[in-house]
C-alpha positions in Angstrom: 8.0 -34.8 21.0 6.6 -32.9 24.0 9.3 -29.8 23.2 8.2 -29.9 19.5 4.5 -29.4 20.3 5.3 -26.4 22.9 7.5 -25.3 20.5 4.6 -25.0 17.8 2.2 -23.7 20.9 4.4 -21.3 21.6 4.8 -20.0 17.9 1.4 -20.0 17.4 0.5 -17.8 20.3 2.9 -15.2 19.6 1.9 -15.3 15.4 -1.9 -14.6 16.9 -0.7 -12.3 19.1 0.7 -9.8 16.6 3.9 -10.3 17.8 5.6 -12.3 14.5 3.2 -10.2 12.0 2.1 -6.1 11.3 -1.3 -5.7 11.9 -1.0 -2.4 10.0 1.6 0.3 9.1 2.0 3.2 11.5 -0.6 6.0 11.0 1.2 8.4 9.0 1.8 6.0 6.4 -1.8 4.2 6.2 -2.8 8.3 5.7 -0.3 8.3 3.1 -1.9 5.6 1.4 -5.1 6.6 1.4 -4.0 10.4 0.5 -2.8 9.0 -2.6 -5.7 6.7 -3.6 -7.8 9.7 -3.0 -5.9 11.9 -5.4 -5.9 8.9 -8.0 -9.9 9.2 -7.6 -10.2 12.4 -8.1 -7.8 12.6 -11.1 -5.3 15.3 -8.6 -1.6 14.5 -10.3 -0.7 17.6 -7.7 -2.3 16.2 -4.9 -0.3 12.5 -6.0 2.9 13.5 -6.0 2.9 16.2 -3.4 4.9 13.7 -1.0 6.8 12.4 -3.7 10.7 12.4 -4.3 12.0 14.3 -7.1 13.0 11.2 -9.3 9.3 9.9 -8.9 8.3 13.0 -9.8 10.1 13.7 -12.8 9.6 9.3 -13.8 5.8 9.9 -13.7 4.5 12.1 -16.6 0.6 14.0 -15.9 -0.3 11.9 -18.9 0.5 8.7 -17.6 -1.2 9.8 -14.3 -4.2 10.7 -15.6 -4.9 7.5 -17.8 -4.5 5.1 -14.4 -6.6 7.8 -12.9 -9.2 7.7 -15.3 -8.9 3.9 -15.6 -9.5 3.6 -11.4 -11.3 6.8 -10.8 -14.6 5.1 -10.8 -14.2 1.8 -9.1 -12.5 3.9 -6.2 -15.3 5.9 -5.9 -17.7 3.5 -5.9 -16.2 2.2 -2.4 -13.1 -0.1 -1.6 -11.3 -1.6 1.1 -7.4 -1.9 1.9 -6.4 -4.6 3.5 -2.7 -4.5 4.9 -0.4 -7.3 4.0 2.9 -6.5 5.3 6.6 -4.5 4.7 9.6 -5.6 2.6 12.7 -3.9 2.8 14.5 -3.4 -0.8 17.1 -1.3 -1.9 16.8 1.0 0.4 13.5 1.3 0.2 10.7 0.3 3.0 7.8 -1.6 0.2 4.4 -1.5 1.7 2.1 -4.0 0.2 -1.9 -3.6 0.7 -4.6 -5.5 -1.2 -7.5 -3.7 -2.3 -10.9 -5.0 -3.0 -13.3 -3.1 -4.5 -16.8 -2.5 -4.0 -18.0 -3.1 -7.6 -15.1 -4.7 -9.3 -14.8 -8.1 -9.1 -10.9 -8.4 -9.4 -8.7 -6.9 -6.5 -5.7 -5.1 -6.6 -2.1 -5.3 -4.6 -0.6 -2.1 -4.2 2.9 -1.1 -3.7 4.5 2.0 -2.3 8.2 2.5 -1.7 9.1 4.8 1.0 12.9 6.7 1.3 12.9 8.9 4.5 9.0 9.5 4.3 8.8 10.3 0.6 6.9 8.3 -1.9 9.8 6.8 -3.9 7.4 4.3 -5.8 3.6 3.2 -6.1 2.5 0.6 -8.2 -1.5 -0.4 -8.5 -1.0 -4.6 -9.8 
């Protein structure tokens, strides 16, 4: 009984430690995020897929872009905030996940983006 409960003090500490769980992603990629929620607010379909691989690139139309954009454009502006929930790896593919509550919207988002060798390979707004 005594090994099970400093088994489960021992877990504990490390989970509120950071060590079992990412606090965040590393810089470049929390920039990347918020690069492309910025181009999604300001309706940029250049500025979106500037870091994006070719297939993503030729999968999302300026069309298609632009009606998300226009559909987010003004609850991003109005003031969010990202909160980071954690990695996946799939197919290849490291998934960052990130909730995002807005300021004047009363239902929140979770977000998505696929990286592949530091190019946007996916990003989904749920």
């Amino acid at each position: 009984m005594q090994r099970l409960a400093y088994a489960m003090a021992m877990v504990l500490t490390l989970a509120a430690s950071g060590v079992l769980a990412e606090s965040r992603p590393d810089a470049a990629t929390d920039a990347l995020l918020n690069s492309q929620l910025e181009a999604i607010a300001a309706d940029d379909y250049a500025g979106f897929v500037d870091r994006a691989d070719a297939h993503f690139r030729q999968t999302l139309g300026e069309d298609q872009f632009h009606a998300v954009a226009q559909a987010l454009a003004g609850p991003l502006n109005a003031g969010y905030d990202t909160e980071y929930l954690g990695s996946l790896n799939q197919a290849g593919l490291k998934v960052y996940l990130w909730k995002i509550v807005y300021s004047e919207k009363k239902d929140d988002n979770l977000i998505k983006m696929a990286l592949r060798d530091d190019e946007i390979a996916g990003f989904w707004i749920q």
